[in-house]
PQR file with spaces between the fields and no chain letter, atoms N, CA, C, O and H, PARSE charges and radii, in Angstrom:
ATOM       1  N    UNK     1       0.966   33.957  -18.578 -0.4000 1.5000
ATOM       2  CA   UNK     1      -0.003   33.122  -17.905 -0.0000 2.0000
ATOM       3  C    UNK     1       0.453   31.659  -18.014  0.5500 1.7000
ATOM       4  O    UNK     1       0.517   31.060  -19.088 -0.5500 1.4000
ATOM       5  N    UNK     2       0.768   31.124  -16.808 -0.4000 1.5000
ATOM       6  CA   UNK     2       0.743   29.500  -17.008 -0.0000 2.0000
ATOM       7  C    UNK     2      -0.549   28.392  -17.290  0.5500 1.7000
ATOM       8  O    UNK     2      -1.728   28.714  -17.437 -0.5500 1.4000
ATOM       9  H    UNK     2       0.716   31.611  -15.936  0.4000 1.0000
ATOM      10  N    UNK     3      -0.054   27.160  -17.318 -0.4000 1.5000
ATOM      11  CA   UNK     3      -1.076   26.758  -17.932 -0.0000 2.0000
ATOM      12  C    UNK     3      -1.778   25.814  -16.607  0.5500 1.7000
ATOM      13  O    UNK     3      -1.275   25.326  -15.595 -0.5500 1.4000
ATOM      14  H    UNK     3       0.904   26.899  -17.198  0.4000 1.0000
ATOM      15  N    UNK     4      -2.481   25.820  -16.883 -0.4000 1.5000
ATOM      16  CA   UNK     4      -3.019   25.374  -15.179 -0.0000 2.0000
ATOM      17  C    UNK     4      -3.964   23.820  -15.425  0.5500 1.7000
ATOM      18  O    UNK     4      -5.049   23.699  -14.857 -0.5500 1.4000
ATOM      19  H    UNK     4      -2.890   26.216  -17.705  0.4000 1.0000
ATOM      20  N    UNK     5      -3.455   22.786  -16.248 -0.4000 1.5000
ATOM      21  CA   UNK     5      -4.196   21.484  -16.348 -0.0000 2.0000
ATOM      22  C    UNK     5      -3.807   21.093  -15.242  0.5500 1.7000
ATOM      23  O    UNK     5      -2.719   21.293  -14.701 -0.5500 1.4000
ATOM      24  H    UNK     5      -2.573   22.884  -16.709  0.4000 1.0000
ATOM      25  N    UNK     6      -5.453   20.037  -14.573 -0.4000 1.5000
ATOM      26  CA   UNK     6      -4.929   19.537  -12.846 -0.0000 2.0000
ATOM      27  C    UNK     6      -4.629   18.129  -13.887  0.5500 1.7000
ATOM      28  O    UNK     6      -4.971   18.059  -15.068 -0.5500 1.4000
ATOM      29  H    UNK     6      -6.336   19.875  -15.012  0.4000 1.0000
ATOM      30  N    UNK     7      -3.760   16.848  -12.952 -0.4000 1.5000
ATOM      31  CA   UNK     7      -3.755   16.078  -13.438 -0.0000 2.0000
ATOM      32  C    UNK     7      -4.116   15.334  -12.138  0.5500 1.7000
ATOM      33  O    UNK     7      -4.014   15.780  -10.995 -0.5500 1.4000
ATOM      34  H    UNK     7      -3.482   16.905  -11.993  0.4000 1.0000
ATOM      35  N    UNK     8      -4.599   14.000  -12.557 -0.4000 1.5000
ATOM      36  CA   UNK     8      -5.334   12.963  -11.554 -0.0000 2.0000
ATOM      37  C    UNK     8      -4.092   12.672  -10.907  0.5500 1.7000
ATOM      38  O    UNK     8      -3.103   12.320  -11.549 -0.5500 1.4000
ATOM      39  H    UNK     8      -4.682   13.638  -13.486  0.4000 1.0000
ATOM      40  N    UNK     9      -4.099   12.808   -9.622 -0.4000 1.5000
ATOM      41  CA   UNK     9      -3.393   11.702   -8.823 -0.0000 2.0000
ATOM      42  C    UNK     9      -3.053   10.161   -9.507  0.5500 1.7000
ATOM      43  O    UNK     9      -3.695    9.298  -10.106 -0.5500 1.4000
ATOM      44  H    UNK     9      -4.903   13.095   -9.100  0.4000 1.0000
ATOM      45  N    UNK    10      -1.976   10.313   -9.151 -0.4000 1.5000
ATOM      46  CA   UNK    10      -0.941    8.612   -9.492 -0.0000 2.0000
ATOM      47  C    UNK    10      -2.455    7.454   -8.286  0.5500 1.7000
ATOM      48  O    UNK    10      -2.852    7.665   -7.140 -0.5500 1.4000
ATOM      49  H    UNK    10      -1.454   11.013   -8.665  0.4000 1.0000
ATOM      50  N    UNK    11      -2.766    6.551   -9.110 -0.4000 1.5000
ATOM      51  CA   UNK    11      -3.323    5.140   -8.347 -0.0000 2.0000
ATOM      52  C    UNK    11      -2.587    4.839   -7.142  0.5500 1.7000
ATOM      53  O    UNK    11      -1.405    4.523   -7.274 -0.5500 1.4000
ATOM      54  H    UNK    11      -2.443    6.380  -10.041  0.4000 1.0000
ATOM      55  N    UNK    12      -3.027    4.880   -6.145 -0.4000 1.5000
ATOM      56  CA   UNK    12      -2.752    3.872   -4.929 -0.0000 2.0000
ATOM      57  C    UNK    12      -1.507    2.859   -5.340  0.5500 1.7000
ATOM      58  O    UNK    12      -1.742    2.235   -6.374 -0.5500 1.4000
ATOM      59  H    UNK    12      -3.988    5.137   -6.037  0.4000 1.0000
ATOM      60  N    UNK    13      -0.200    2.572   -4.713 -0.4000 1.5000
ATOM      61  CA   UNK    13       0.318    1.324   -4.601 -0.0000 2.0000
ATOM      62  C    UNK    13      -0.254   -0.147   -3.819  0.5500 1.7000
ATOM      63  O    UNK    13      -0.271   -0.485   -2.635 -0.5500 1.4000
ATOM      64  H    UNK    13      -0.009    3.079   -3.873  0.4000 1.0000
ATOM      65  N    UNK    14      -0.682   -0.794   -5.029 -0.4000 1.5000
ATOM      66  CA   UNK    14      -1.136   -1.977   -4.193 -0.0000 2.0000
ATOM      67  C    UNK    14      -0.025   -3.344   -3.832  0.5500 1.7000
ATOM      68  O    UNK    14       0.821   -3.851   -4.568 -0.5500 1.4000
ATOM      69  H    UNK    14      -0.668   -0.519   -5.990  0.4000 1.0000
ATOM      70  N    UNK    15      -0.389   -3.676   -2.477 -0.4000 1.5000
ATOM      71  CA   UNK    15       0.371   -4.536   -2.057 -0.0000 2.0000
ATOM      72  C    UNK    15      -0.029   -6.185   -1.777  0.5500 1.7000
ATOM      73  O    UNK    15      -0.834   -6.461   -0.887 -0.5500 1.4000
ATOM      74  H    UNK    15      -1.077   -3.264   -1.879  0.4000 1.0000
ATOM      75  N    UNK    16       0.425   -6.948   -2.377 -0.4000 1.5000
ATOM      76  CA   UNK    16      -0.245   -8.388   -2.182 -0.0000 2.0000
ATOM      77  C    UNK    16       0.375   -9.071   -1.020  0.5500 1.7000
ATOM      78  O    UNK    16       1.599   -9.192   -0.981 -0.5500 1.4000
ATOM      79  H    UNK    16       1.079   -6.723   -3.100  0.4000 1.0000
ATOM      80  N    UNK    17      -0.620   -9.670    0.231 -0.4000 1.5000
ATOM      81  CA   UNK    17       0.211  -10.236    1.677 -0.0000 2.0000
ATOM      82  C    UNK    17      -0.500  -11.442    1.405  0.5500 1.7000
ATOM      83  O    UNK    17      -1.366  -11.680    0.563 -0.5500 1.4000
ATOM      84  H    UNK    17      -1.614   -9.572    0.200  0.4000 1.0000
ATOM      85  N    UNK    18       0.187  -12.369    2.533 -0.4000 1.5000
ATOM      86  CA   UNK    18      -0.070  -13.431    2.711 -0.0000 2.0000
ATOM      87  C    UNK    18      -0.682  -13.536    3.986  0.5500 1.7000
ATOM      88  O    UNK    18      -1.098  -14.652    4.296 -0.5500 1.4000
ATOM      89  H    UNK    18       0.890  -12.176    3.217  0.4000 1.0000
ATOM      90  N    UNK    19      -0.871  -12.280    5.063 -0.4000 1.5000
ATOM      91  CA   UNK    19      -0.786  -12.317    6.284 -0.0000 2.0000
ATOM      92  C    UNK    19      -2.061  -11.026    6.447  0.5500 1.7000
ATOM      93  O    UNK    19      -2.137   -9.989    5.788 -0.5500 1.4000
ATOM      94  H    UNK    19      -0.532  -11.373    4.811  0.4000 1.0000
ATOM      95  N    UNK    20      -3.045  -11.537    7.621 -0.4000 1.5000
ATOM      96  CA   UNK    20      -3.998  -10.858    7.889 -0.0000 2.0000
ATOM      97  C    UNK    20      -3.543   -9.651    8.754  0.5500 1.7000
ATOM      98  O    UNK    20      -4.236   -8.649    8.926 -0.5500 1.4000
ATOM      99  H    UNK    20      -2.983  -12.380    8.157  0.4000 1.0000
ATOM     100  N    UNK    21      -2.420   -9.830    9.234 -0.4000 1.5000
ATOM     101  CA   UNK    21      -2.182   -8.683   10.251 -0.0000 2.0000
ATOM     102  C    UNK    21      -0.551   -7.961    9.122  0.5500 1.7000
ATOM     103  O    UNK    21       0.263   -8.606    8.462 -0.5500 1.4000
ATOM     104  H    UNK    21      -1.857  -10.644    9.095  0.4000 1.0000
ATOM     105  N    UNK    22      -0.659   -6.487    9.342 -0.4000 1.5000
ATOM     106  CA   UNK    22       0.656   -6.361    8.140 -0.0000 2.0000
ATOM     107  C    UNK    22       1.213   -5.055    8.639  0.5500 1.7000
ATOM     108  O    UNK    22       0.379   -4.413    9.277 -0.5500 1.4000
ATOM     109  H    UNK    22      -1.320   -5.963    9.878  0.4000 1.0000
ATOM     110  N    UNK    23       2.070   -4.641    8.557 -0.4000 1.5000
ATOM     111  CA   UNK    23       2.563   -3.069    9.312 -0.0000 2.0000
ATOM     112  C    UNK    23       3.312   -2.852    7.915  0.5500 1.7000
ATOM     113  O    UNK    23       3.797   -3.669    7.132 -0.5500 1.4000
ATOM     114  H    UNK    23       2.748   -5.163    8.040  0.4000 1.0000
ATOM     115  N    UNK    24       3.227   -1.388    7.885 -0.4000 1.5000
ATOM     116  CA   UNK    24       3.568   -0.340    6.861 -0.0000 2.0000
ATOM     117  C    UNK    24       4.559    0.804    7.512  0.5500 1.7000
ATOM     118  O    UNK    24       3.921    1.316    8.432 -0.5500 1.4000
ATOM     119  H    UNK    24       2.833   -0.725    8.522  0.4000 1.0000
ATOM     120  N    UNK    25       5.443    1.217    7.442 -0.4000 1.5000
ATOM     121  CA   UNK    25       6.454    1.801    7.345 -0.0000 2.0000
ATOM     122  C    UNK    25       6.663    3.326    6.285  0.5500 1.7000
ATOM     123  O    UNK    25       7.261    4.383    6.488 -0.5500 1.4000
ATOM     124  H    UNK    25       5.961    0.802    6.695  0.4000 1.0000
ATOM     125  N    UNK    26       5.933    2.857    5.230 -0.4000 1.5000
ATOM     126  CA   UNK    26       6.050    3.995    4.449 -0.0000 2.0000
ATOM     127  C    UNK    26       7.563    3.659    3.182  0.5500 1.7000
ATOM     128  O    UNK    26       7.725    3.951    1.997 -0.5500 1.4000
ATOM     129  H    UNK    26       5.447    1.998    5.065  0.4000 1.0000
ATOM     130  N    UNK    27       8.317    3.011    4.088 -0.4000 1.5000
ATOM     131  CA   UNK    27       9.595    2.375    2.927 -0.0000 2.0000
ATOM     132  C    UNK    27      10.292    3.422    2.773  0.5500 1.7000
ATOM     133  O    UNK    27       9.812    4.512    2.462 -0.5500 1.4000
ATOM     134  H    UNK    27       8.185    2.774    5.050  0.4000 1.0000
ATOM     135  N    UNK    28      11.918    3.119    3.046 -0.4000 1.5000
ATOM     136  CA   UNK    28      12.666    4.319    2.452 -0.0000 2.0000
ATOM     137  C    UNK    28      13.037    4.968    3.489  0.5500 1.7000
ATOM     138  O    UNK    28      12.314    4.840    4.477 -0.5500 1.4000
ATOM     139  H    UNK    28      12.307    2.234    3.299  0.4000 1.0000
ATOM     140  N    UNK    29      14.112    5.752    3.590 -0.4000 1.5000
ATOM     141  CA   UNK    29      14.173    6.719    4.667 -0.0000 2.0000
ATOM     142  C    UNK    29      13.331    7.343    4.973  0.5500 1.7000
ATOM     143  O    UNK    29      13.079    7.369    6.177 -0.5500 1.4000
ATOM     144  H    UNK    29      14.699    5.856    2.787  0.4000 1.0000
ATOM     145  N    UNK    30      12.779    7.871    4.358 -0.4000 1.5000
ATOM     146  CA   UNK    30      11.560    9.130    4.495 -0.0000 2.0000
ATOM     147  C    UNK    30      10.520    8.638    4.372  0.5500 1.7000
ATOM     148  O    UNK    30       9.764    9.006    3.473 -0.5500 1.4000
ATOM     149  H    UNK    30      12.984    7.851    3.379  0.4000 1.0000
ATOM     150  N    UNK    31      10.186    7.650    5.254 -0.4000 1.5000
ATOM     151  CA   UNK    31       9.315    7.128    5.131 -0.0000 2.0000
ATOM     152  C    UNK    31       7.665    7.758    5.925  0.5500 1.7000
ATOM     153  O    UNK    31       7.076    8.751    5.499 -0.5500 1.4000
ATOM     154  H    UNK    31      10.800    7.351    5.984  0.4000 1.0000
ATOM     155  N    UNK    32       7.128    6.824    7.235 -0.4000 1.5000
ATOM     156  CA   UNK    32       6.488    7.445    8.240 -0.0000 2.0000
ATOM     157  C    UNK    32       6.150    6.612    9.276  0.5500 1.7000
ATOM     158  O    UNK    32       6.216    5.451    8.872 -0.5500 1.4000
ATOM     159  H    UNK    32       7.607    6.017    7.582  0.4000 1.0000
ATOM     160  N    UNK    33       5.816    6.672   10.435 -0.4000 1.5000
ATOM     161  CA   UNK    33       5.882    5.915   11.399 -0.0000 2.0000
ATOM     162  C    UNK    33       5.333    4.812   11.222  0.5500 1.7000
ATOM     163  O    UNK    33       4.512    4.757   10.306 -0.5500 1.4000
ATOM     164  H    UNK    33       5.762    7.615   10.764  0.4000 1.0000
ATOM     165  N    UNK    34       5.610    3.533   12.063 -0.4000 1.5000
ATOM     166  CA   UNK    34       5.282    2.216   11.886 -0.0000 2.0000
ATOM     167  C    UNK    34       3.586    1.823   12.351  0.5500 1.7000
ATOM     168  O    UNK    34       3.186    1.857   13.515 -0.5500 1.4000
ATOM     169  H    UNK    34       6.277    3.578   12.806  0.4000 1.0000
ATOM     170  N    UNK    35       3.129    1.625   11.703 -0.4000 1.5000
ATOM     171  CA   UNK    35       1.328    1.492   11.651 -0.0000 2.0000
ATOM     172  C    UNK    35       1.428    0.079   11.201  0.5500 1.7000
ATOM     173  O    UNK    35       2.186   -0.469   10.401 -0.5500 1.4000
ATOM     174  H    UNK    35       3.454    1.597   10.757  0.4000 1.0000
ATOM     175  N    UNK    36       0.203   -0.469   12.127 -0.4000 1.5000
ATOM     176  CA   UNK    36      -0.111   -1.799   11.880 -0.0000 2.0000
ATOM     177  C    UNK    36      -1.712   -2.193   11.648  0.5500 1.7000
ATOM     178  O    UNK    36      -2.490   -1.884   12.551 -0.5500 1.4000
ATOM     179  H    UNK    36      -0.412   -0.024   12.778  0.4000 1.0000
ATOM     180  N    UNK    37      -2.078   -2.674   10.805 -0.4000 1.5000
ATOM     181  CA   UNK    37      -3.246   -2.757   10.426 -0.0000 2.0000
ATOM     182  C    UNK    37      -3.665   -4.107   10.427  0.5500 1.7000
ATOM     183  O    UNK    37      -2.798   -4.980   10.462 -0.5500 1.4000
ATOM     184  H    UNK    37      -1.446   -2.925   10.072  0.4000 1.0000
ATOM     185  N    UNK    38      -5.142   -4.482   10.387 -0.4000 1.5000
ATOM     186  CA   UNK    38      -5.821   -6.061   10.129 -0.0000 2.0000
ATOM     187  C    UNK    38      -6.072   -5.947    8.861  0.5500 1.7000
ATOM     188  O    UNK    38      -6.090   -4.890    8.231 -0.5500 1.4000
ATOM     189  H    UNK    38      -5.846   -3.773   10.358  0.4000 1.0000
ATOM     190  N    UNK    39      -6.271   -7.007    8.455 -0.4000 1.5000
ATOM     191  CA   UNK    39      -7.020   -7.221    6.880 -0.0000 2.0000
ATOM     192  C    UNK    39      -8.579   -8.255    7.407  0.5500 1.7000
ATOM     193  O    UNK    39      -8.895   -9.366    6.983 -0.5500 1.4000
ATOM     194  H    UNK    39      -6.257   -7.866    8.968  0.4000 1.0000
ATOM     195  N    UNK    40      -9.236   -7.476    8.342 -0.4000 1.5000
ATOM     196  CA   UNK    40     -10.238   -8.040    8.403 -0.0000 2.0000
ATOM     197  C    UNK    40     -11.123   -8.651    7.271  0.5500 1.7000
ATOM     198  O    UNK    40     -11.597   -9.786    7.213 -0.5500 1.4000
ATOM     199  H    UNK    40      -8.980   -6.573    8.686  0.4000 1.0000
ATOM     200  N    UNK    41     -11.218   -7.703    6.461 -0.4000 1.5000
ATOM     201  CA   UNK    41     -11.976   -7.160    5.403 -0.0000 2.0000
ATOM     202  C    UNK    41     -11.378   -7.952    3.880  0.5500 1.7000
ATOM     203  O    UNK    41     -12.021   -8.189    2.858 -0.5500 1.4000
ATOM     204  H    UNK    41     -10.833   -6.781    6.509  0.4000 1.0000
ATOM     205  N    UNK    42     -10.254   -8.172    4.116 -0.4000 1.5000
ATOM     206  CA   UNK    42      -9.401   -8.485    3.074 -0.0000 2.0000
ATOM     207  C    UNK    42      -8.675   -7.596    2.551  0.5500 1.7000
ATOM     208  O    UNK    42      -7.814   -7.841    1.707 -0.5500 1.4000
ATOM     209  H    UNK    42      -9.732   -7.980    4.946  0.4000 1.0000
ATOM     210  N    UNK    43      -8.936   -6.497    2.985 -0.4000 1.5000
ATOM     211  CA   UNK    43      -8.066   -5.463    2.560 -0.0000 2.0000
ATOM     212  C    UNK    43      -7.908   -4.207    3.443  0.5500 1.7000
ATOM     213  O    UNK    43      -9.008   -3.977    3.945 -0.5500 1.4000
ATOM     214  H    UNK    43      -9.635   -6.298    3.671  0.4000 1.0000
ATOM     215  N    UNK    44      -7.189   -3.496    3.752 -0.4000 1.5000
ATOM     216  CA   UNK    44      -6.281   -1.857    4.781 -0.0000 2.0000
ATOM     217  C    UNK    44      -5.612   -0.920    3.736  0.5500 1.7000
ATOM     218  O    UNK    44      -4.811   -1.138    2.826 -0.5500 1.4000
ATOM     219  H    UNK    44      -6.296   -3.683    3.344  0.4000 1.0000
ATOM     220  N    UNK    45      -6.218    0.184    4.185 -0.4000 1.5000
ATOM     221  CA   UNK    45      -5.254    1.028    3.306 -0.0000 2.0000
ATOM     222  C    UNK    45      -4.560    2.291    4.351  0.5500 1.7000
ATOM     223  O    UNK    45      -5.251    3.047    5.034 -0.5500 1.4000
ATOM     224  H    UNK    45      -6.868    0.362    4.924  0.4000 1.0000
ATOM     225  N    UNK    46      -3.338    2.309    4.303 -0.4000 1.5000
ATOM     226  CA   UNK    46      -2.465    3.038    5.112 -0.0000 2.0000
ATOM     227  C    UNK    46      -2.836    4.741    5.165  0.5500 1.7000
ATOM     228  O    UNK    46      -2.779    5.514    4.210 -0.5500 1.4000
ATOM     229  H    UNK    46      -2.777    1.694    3.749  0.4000 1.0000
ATOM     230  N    UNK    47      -3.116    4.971    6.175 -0.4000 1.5000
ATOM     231  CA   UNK    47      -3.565    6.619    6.217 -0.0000 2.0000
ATOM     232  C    UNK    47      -2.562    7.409    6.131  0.5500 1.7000
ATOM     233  O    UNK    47      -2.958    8.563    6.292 -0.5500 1.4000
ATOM     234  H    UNK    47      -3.163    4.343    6.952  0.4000 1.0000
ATOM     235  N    UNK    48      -0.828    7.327    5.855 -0.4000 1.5000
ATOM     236  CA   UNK    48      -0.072    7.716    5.789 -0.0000 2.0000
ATOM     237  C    UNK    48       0.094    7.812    4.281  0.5500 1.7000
ATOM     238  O    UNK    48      -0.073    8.888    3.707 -0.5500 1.4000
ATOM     239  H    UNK    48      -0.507    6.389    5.724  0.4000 1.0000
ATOM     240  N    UNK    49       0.435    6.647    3.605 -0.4000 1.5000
ATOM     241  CA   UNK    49       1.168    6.534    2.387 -0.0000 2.0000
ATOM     242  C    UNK    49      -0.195    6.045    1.691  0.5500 1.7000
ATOM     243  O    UNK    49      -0.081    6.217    0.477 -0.5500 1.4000
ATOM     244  H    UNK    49       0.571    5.773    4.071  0.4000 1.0000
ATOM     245  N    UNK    50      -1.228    5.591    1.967 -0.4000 1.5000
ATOM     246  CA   UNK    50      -2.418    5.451    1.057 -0.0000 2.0000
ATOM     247  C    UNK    50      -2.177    3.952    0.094  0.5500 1.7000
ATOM     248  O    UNK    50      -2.923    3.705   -0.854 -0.5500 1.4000
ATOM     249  H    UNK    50      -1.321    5.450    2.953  0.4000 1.0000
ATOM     250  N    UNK    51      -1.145    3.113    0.457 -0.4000 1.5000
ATOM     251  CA   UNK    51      -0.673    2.219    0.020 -0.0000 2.0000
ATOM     252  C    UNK    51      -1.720    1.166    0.182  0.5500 1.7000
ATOM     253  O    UNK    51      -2.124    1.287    1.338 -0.5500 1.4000
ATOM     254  H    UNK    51      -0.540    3.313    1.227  0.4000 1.0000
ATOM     255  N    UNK    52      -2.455    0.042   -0.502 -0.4000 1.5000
ATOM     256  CA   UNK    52      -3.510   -0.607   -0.175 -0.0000 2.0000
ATOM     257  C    UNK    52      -3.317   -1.796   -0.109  0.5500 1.7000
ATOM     258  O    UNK    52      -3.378   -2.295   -1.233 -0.5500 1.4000
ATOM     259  H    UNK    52      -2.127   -0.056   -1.442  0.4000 1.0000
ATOM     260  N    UNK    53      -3.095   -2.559    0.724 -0.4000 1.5000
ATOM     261  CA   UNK    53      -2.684   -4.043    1.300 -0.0000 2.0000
ATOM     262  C    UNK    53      -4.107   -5.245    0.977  0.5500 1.7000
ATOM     263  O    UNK    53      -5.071   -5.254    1.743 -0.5500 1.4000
ATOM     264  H    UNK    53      -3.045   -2.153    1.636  0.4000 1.0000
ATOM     265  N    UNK    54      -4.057   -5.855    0.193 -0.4000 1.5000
ATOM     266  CA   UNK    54      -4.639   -6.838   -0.259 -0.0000 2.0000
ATOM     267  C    UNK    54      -4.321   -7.939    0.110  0.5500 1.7000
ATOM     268  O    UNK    54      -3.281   -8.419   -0.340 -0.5500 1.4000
ATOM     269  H    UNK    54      -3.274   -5.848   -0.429  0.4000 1.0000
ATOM     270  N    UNK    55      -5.129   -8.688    1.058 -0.4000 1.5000
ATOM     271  CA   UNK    55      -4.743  -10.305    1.501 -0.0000 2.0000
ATOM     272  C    UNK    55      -5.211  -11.214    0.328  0.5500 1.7000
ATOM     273  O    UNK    55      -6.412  -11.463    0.225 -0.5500 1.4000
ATOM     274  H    UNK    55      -5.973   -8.298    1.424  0.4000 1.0000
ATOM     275  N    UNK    56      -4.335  -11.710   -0.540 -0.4000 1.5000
ATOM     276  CA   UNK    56      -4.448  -12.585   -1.630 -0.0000 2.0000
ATOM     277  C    UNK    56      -2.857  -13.518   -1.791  0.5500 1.7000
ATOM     278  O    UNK    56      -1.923  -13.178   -2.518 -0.5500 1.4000
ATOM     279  H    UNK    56      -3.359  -11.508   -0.457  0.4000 1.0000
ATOM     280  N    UNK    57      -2.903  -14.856   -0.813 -0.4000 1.5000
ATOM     281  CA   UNK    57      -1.590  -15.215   -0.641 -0.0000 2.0000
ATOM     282  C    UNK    57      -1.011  -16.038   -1.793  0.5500 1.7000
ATOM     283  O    UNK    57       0.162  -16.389   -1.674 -0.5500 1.4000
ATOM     284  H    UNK    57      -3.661  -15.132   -0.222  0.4000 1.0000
ATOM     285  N    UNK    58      -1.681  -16.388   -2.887 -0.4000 1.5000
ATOM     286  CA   UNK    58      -1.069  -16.702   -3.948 -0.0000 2.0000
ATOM     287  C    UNK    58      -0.529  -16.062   -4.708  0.5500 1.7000
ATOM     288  O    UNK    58       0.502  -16.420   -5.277 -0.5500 1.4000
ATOM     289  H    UNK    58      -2.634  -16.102   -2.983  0.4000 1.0000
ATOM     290  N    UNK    59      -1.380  -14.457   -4.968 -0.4000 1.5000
ATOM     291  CA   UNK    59      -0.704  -13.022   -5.538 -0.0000 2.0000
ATOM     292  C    UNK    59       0.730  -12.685   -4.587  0.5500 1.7000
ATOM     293  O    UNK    59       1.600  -12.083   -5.217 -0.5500 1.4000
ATOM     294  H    UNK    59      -2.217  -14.167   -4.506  0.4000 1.0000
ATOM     295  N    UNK    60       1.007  -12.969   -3.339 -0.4000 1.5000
ATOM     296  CA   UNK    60       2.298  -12.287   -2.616 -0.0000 2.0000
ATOM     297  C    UNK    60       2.935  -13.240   -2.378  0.5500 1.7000
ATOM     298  O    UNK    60       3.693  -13.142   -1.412 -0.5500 1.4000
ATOM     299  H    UNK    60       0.301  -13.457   -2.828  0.4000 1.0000
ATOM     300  N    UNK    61       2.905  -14.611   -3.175 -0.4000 1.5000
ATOM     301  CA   UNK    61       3.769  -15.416   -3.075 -0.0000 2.0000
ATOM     302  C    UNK    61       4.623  -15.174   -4.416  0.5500 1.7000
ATOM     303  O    UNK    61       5.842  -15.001   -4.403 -0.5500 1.4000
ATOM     304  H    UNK    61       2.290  -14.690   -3.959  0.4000 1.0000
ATOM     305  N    UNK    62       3.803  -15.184   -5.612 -0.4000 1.5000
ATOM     306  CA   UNK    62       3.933  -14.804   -7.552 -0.0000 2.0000
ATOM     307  C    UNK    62       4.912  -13.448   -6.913  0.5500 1.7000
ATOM     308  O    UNK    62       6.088  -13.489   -7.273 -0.5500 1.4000
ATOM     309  H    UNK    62       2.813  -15.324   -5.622  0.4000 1.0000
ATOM     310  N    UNK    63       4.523  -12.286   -6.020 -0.4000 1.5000
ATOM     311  CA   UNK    63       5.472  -11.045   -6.170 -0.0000 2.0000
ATOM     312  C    UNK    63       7.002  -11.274   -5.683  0.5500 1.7000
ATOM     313  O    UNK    63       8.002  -10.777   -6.201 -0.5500 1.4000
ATOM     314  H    UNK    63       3.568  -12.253   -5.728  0.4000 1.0000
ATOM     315  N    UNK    64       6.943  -12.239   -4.443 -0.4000 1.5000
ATOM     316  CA   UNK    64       7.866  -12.235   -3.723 -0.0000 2.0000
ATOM     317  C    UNK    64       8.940  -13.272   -4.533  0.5500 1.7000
ATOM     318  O    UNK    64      10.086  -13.338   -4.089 -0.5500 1.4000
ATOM     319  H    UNK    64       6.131  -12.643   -4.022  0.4000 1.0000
ATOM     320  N    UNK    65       8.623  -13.968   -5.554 -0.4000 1.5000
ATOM     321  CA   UNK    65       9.553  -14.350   -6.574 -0.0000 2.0000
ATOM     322  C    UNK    65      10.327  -13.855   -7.833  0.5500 1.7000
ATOM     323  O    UNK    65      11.387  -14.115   -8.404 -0.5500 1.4000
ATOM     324  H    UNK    65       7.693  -13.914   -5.915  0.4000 1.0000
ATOM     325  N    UNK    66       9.318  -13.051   -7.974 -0.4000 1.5000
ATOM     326  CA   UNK    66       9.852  -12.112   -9.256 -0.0000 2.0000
ATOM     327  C    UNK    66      11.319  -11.189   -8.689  0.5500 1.7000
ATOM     328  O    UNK    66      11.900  -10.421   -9.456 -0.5500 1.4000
ATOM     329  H    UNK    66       8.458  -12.840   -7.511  0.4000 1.0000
């Protein structure tokens, strides 16, 4: 008999933009088709990759330096 613990899903990748309008790709070869979303709201989350785009342009300025 195996052992059958479920484990939680891995958290969402969150993404910090500077830009209200943002397209997702999925990244990588294997990725998934090119989707473009608003950040009306301040925030989109990709129905493909579930990746969650956060408009906070001081946070995706701090990433894009590291």
């Amino acid at each position: 008999m195996t052992d059958a613990r479920r484990t939680a899903p891995p958290p969402p990748e969150v993404v910090y933009v500077a830009d209200h309008r943002i397209a997702c790709d999925g990244g990588g070869a294997l990725g998934h088709p090119k989707v473009w979303y608003s950040l009306e709201d301040g925030k989109a989350e990709c129905g493909y990759c579930d990746r969650m785009f956060v408009y906070d342009p001081q946070k995706a300025r701090m990433d894009r330096q590291v």
